[in-house]
SEMARZA-723335 format. One record per residue: residue in three letters; x negated, y, z of N, C-alpha, C in turn. Coordinates in pm, whole numbers, padded with zeros to 5 digits, always signed. Example, Ala and Ser with C-alpha at 12.3 -4.5 7.8 and 13.67 -1.06 7.14 Angstrom:
ala-01319-00569+00780-01230-00450+00780-01320-00330+00780
ser-01285-00225+00708-01367-00106+00714-01290+00003+00787
This chain:
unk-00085-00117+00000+00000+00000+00000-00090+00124+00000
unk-00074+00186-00086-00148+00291-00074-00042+00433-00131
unk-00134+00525-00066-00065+00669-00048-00130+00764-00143
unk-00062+00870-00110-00136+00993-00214-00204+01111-00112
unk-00326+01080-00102-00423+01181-00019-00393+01355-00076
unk-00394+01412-00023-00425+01562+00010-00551+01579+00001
unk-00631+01685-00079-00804+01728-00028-00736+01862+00031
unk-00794+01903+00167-00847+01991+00231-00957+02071+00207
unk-00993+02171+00180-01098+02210+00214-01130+02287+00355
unk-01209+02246+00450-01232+02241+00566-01378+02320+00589
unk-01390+02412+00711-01537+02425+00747-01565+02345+00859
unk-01718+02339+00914-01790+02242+00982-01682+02275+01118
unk-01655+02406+01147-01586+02477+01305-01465+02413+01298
unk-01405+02433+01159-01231+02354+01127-01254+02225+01168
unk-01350+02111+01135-01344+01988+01142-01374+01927+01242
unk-01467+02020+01327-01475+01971+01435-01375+01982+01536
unk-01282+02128+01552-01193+02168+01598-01089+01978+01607
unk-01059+01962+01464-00977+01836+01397-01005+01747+01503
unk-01108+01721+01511-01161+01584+01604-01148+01584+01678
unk-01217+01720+01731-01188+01721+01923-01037+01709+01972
unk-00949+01772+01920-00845+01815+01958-00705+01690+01907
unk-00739+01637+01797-00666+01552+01713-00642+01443+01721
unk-00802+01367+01702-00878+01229+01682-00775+01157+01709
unk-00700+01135+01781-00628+01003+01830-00497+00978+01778
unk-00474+01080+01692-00348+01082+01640-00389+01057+01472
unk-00482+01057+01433-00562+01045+01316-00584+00853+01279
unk-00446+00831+01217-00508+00678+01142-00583+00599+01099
unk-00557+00708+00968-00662+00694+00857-00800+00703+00876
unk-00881+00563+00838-01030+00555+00834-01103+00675+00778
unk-01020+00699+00630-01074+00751+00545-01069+00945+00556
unk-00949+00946+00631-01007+01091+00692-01076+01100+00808
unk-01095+00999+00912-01176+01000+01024-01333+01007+00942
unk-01356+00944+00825-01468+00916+00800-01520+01093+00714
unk-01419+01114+00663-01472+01252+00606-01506+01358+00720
unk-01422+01379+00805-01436+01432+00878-01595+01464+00994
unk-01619+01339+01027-01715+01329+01067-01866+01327+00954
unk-01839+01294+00861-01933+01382+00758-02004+01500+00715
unk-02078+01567+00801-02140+01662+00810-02082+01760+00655
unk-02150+01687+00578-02194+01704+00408-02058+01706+00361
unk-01966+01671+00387-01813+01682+00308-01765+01811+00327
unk-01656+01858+00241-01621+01984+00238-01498+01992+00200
unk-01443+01905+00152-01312+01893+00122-01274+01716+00173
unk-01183+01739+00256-01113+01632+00363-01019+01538+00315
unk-01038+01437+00319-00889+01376+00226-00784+01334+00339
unk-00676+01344+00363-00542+01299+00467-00412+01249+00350
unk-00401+01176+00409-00211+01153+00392-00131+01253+00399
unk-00026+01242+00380+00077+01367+00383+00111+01348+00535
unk+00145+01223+00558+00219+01199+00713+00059+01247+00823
unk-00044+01195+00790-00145+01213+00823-00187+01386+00868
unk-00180+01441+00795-00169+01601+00815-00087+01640+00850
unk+00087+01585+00860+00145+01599+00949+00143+01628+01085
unk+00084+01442+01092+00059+01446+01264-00075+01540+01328
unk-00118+01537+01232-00263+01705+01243-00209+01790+01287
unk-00145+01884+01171-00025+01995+01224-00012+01959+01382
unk+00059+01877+01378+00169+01834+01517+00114+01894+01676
unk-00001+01809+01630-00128+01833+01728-00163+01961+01803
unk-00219+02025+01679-00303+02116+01684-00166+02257+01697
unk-00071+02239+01714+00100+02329+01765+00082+02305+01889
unk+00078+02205+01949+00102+02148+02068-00014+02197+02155
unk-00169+02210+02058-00232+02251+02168-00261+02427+02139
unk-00167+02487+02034-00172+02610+02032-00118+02671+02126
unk+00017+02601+02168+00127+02632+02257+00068+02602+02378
unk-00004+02594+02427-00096+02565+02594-00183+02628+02576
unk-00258+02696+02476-00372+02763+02499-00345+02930+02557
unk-00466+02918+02611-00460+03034+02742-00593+03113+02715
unk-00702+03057+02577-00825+03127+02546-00745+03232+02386
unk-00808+03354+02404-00727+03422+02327-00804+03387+02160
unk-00923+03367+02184-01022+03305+02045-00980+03195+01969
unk-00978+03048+02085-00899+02955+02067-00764+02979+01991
unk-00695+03027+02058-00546+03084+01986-00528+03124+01887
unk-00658+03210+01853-00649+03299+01698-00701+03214+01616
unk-00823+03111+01653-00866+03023+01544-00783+02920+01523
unk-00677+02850+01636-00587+02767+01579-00509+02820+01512
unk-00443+02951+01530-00357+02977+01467-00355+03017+01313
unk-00470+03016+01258-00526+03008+01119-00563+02924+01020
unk-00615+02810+01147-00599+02660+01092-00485+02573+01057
unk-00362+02585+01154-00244+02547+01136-00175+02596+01043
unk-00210+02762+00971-00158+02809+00858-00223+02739+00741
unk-00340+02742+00750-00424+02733+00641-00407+02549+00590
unk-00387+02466+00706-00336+02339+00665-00233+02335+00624
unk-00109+02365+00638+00063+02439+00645+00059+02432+00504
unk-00035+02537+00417-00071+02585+00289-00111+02490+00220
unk-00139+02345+00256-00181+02242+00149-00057+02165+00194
unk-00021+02134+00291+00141+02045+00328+00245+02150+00218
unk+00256+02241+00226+00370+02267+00142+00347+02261-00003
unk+00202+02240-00050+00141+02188-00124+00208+02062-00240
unk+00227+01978-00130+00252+01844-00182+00343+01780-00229
C-alpha cells in the first residue's frame, strides 16, 4: 500500500523543531529518515502524516509560554498548512 508523499521544504531549526516536539506521532520511516538527515532539504510525509505534524506542533503552540517559541511555531504550522492545502 502505498501513499502519495508531500516534499516539504524544511530548514535544519524547522526539522529539528519536527523531532523534538513531534517524533512520536511520526510513522513513517521515510520521513523520520529525512528528517534526521542533516543534508536533506526537502522532507517527504504523507498527507495523514503532516497531518498528525500539524496536530502536534498546535497542541504545543497552545501551551507555549516562550514568546520566540510561539512565533517560530507559529510560522511553521503556517508554512506546513501551505503544502497540506497543497494536496
Amino acid at each position: 500500500m502505498s501513499s502519495e508523499m508531500v516534499e516539504v521544504d524544511l530548514t535544519k531549526e524547522e526539522k529539528a523543531a519536527i523531532l523534538n516536539l513531534t517524533e512520536f506521532v511520526i510513522c513513517d520511516d521515510v520521513t523520520k529518515a529525512d528528517l534526521r538527515n542533516g543534508r536533506k532539504k526537502w522532507i517527504r510525509f504523507s498527507s495523514f502524516g503532516l497531518e498528525q505534524v500539524i496536530g502536534e506542533l498546535c497542541y504545543n503552540f497552545n501551551r507555549c509560554d516562550d514568546d520566540l517559541l510561539f512565533c517560530f511555531l507559529d510560522e511553521l504550522i503556517g508554512h506546513l498548512e501551505c503544502y497540506k492545502s497543497n494536496t
